[in-house]
C-alpha positions as CSV (number, residue, x, y, z in Angstrom):
1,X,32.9,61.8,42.1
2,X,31.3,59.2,44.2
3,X,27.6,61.9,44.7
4,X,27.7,63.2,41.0
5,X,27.4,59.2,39.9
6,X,25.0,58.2,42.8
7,X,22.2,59.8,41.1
8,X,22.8,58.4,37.8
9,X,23.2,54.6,39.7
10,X,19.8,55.0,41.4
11,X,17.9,56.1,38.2
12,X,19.3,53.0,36.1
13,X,18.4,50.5,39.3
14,X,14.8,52.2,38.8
15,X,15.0,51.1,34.9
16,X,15.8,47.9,35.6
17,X,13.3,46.8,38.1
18,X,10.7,48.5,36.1
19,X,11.7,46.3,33.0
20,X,11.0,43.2,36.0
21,X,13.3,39.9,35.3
22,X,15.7,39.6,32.5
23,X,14.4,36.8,29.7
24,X,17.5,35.0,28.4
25,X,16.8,33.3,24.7
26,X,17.5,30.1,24.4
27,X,19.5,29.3,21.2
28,X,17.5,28.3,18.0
29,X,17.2,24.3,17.8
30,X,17.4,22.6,14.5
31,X,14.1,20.7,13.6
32,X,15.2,17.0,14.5
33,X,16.1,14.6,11.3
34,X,13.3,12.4,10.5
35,X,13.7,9.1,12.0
36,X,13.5,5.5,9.9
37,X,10.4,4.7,8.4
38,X,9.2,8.7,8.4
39,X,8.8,10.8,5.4
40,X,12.4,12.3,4.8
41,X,14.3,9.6,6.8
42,X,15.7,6.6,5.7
43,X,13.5,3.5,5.3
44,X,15.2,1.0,7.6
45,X,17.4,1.9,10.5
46,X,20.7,2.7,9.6
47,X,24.3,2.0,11.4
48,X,27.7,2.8,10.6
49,X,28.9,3.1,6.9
50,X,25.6,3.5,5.3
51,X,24.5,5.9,8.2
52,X,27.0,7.9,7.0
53,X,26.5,7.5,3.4
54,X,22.8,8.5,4.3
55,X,23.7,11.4,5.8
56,X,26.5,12.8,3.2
57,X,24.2,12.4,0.7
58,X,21.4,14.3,2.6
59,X,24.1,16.7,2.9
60,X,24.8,16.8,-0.7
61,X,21.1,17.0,-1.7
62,X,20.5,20.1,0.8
63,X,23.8,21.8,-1.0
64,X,23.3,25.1,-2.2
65,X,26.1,25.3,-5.2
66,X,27.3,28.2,-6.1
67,X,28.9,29.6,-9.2
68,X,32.1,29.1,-8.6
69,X,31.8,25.0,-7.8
70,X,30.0,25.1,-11.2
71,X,26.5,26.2,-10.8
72,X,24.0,26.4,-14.2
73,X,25.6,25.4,-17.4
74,X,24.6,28.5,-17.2
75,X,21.4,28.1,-17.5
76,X,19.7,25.9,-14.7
77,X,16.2,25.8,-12.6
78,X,17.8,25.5,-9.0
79,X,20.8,25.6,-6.7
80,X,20.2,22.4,-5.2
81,X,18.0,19.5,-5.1
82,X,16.0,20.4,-1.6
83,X,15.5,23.8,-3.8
84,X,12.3,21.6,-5.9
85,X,12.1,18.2,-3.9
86,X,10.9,19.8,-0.5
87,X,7.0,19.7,0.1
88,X,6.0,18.2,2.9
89,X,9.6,17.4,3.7
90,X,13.2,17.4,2.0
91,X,12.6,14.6,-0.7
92,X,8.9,15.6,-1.2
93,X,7.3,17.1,-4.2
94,X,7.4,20.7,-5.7
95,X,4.6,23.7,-5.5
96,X,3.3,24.4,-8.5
97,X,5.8,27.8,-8.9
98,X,8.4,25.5,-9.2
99,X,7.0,23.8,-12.8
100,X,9.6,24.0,-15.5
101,X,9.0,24.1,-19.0
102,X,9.5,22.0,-21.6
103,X,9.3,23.2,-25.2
104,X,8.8,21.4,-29.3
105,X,7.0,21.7,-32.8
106,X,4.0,19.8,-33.4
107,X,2.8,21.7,-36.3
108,X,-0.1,23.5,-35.2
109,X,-1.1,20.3,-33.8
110,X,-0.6,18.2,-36.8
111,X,2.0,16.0,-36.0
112,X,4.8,14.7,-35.9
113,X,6.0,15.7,-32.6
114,X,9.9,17.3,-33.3
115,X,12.6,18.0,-30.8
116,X,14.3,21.5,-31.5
117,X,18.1,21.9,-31.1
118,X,19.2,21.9,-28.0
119,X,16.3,19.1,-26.7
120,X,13.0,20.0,-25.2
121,X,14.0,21.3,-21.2
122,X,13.6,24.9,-20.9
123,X,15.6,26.6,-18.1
124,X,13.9,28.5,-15.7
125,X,17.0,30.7,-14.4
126,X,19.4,32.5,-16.5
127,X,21.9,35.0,-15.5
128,X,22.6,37.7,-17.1
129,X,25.1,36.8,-19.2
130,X,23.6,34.3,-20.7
131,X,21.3,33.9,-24.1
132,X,18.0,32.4,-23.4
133,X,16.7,30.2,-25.6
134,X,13.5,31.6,-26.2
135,X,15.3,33.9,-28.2
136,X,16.3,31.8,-30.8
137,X,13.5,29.2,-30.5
138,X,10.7,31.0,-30.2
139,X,9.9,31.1,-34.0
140,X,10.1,27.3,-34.3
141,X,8.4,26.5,-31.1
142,X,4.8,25.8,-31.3
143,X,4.3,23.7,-27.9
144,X,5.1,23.5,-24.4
145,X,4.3,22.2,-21.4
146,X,5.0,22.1,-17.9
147,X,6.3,19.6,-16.1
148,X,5.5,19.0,-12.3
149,X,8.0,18.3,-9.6
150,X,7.6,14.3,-8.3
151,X,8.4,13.3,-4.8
152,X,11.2,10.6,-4.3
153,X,10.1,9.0,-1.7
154,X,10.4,5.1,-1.8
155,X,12.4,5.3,-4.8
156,X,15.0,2.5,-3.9
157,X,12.3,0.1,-3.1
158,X,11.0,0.9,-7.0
159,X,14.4,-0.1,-8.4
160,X,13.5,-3.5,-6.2
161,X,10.4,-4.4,-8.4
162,X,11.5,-7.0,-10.4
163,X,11.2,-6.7,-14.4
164,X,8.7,-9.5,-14.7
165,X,6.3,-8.3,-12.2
166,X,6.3,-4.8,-14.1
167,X,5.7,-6.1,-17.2
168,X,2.8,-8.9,-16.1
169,X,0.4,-5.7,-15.9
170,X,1.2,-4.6,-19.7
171,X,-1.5,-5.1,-22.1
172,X,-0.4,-3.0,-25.2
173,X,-3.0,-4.6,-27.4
174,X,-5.6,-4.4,-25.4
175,X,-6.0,-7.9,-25.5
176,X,-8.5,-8.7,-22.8
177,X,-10.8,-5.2,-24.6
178,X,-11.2,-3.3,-21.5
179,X,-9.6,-0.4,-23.2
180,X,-6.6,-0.3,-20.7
181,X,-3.0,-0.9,-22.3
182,X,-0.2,-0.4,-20.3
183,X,3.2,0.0,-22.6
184,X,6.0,-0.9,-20.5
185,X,9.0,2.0,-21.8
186,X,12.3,0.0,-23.3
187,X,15.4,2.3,-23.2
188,X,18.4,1.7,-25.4
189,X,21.6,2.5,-23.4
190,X,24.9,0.9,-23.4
191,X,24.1,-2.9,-23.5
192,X,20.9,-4.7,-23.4
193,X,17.5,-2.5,-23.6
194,X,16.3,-1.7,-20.1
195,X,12.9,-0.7,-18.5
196,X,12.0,2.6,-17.7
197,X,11.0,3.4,-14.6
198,X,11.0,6.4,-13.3
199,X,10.0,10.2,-14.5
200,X,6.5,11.3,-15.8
201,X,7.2,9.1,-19.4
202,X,9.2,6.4,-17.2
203,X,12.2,7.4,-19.5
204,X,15.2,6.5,-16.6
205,X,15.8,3.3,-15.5
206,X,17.4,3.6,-12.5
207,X,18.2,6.2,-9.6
208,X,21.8,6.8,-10.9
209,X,20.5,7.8,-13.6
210,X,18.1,10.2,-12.4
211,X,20.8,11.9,-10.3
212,X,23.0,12.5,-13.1
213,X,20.0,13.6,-15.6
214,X,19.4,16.1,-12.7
215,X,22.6,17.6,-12.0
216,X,23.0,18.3,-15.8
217,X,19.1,19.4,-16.6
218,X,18.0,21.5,-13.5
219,X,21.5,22.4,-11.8
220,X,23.8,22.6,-15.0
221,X,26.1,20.6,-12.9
222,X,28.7,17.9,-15.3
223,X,29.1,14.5,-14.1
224,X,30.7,11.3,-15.8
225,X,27.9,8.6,-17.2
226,X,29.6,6.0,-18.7
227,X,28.3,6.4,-21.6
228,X,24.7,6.3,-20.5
229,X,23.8,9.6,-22.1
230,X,21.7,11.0,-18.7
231,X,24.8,13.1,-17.9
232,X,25.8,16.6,-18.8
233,X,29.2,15.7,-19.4
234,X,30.8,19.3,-19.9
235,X,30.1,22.5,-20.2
236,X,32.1,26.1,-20.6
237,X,32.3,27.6,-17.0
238,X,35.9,27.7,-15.5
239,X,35.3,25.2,-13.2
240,X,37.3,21.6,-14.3
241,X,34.2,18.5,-15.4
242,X,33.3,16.6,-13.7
243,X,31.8,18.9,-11.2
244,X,30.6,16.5,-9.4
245,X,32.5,12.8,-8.8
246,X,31.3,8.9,-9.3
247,X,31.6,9.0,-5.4
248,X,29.1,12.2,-5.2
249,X,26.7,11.1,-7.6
250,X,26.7,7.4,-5.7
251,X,26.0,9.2,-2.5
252,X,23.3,11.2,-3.9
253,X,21.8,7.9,-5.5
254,X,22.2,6.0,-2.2
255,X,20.6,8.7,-0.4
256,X,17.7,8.7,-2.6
257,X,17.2,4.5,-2.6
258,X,17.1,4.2,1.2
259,X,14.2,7.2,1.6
260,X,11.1,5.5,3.2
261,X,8.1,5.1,1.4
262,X,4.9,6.4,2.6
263,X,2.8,5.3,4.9
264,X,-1.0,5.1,4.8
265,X,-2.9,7.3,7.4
266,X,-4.7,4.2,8.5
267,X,-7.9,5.0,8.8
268,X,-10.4,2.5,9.6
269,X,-13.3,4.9,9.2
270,X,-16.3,3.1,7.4
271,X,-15.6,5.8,4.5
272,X,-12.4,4.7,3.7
273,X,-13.2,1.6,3.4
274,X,-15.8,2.4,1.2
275,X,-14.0,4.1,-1.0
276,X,-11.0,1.7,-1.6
277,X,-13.6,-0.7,-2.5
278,X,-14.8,2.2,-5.0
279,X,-11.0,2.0,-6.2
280,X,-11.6,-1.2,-7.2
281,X,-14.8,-1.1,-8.8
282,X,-14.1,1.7,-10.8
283,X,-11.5,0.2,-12.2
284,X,-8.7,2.5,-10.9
285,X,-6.3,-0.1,-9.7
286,X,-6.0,-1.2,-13.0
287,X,-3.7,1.3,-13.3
288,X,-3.0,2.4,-10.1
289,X,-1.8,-1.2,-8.9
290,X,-2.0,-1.6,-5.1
291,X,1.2,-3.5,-4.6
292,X,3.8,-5.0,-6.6
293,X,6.1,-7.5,-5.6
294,X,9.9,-7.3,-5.0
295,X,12.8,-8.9,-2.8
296,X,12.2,-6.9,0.1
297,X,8.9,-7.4,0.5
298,X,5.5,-5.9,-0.9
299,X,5.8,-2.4,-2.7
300,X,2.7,-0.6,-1.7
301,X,2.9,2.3,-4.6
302,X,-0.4,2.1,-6.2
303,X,1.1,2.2,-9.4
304,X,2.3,0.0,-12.4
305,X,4.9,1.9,-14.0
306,X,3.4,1.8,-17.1
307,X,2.8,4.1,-20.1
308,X,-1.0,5.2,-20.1
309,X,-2.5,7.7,-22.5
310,X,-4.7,9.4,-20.2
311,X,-5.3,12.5,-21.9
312,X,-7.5,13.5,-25.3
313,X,-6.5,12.1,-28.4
314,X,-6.1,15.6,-29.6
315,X,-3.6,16.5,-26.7
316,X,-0.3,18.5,-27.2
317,X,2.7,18.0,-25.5
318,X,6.4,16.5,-25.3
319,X,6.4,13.4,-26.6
320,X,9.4,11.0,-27.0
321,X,10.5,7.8,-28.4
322,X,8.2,5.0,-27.5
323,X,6.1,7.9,-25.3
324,X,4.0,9.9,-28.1
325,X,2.4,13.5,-26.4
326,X,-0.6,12.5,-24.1
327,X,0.9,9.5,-22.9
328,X,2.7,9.2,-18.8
329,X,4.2,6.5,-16.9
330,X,1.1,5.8,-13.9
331,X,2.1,8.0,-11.2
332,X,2.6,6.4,-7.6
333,X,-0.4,7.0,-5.3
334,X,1.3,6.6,-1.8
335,X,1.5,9.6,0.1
336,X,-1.4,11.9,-2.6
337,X,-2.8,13.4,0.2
338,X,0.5,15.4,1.1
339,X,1.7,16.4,-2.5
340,X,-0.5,18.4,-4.4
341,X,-0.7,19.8,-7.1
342,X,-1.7,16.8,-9.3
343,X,-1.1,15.3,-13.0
344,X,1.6,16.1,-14.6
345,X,1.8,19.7,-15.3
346,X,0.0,20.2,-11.8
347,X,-2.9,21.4,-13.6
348,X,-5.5,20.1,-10.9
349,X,-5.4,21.5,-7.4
350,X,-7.3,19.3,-5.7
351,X,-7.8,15.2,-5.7
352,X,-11.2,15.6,-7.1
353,X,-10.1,18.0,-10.0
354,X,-7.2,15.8,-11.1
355,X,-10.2,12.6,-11.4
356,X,-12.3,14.8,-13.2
357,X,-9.0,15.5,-15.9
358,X,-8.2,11.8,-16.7
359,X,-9.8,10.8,-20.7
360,X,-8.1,8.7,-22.9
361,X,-7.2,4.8,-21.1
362,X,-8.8,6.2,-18.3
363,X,-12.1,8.0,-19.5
364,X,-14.7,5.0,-18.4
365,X,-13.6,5.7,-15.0
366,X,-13.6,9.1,-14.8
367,X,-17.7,8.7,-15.7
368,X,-18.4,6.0,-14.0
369,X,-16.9,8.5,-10.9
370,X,-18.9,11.4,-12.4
371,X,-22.1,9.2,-11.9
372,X,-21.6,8.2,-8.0
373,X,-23.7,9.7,-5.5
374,X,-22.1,12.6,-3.8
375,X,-21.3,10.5,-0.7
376,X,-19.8,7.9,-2.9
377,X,-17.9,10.3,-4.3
378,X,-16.8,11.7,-0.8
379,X,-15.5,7.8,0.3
380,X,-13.5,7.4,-2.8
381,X,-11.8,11.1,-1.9
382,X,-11.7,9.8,1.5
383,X,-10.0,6.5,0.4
384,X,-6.8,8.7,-1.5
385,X,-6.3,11.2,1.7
386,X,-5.4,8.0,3.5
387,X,-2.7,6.9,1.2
């Protein structure tokens, strides 16, 4: 036995000193959470309860649901938040293949601006099982438009901008005649009429709020409001509503409030400077407000979270109470350079392109930008890759 197996043994040792030295894999590391004060982590260190609160609601946001905990309503555009809020990190903004539509009848263009049953958000998933609305709408429907998917970062420090210093910035008359309004977006709730802040047409007021809206429109997922009217408060799958709790939704929210802003490149390059004093000139920050104050300091979001029309006067879209088609809430400016596509429907790839798209409010400096010298220009550009 022992000299048939001897040649076999000596041919395998051969084999194996050929191959030279085994190379062991090391396991696969997760990538490392961001830390405080990152894109992705929280904004402030955290330590006990709320680093845990942090972290559950991550964990919730990075949940893939699945039918059977509720999923789509049944219709829905994800199966979790990190799904759309990803780009550059989980939080961030959406590519441009993740748009959803939204859908009305403006009459050829007409007016007035009408809701169809059902509201304006169409799904982008179906299963199916299920009916899509196009098939019933389709006839009535003379509009849409696609809506882009914001980033979240810094949203808790937005929710710290008091009232007053929103609304010092509104001009809806035009009174000083620089063309500029600024409407500041009242919603009617459950008590006292309350400022819109967040969304493209500033239509939800706080981050509760936006969690809720979200679980119903782009997960189909059924949530209590209190009345509020931003949940989807039941629908007919077999799982029991709410599908998600007060305590879920609270994480989700707290999550959300304690993501760190962005931070500025920091450039010192002569260019930049340059071009933020180009931001100024032009008349940009007008709009696109450097800083606004709050309790915790200095909220450096380059925006005034106002209603602008910054599109033709012949533009058709969604429009809403208060928010008539053509008209957006000024979108933040912190952290541009890391979530294109731009504007709201992410019609402009590039910086320069989404500039060259703004009329209405915001048509004097769009020329005055198409009149720099090409080097001006290029400082300006220069000036928003830093933020």
């Amino acid at each position: 036995m022992l000299l048939r197996t001897a040649p076999v043994l000596a041919t395998l040792l051969v084999a194996l000193q050929a191959a030279g030295p085994r190379t062991v894999q090391a396991p696969e590391r997760r990538p490392a959470r961001p830390t405080a004060g990152t894109l992705g982590g929280p904004r402030t260190i955290l330590a006990g309860d709320e680093a845990e609160r942090f972290a559950r609601g991550r964990a919730l946001f990075e949940r893939d649901f699945h039918r059977s905990q509720g999923l789509g309503a049944p219709e829905m555009n994800a199966d979790s938040c990190r799904a759309c809020h990803q780009d550059p990190v989980v939080g961030g903004a959406g590519a441009l293949e993740l748009n959803v539509s939204r859908l009305g009848r403006d009459h050829g263009g007409a007016g007035p601006f009408e809701d169809l049953p059902g509201g304006q958000v169409l799904a982008r998933l179906r299963p199916p099982w299920a009916v899509a609305r196009e098939e019933y709408v389709a006839a009535e429907a003379d509009v849409f438009e696609q809506r882009q998917t914001p980033a979240l970062f810094g949203g808790g420090l937005i929710e710290l901008v008091p009232e007053a210093a929103i609304l010092a910035n509104a001009d809806p008359l035009d009174a000083d005649g620089d063309g500029i309004r600024g409407v500041a977006r009242w919603l009617h709730l459950d008590g006292p009429a309350e400022l819109g802040r967040f969304g493209w047409k500033a239509q939800v007021p706080s981050l509760q709020d936006f969690v809720r809206d979200a679980l119903g429109n782009e997960l189909g997922l059924t949530s209590a409001d209190g009345g509020r009217g931003f949940a989807l408060l039941a629908d007919a799958d077999a799982h029991p509503d709410p599908e998600l709790d007060d305590g879920e939704v609270e994480e989700l929210a707290f999550f959300l409030a304690q993501l760190a802003p962005p931070a500025r490149a920091g450039s010192l390059a002569p260019e930049v400077l340059a071009g933020e004093l180009l931001f100024q000139r032009l008349s940009c920050a007008r709009c696109h407000v450097p800083e606004l104050p709050s309790q915790a300091g200095p909220v450096r979001l380059f925006s005034d979270l106002l209603l602008h029309q910054v599109w033709p006067a012949d533009f058709r879209g969604m429009g809403e109470p208060d928010a008539p088609p053509g008209v957006y809430r000024t979108p933040p400016l912190w952290g541009v350079r890391a979530t294109a596509p731009y504007l709201h429907d992410g019609r402009a790839s590039s910086l320069r392109a989404a500039i060259l798209l703004h009329d209405g409010e915001a048509l004097a400096s769009r020329r005055a930008f198409e009149r720099l010298p090409e080097p001006d220009k290029q400082a300006l550009l220069a000036f928003l890759e830093d933020l």
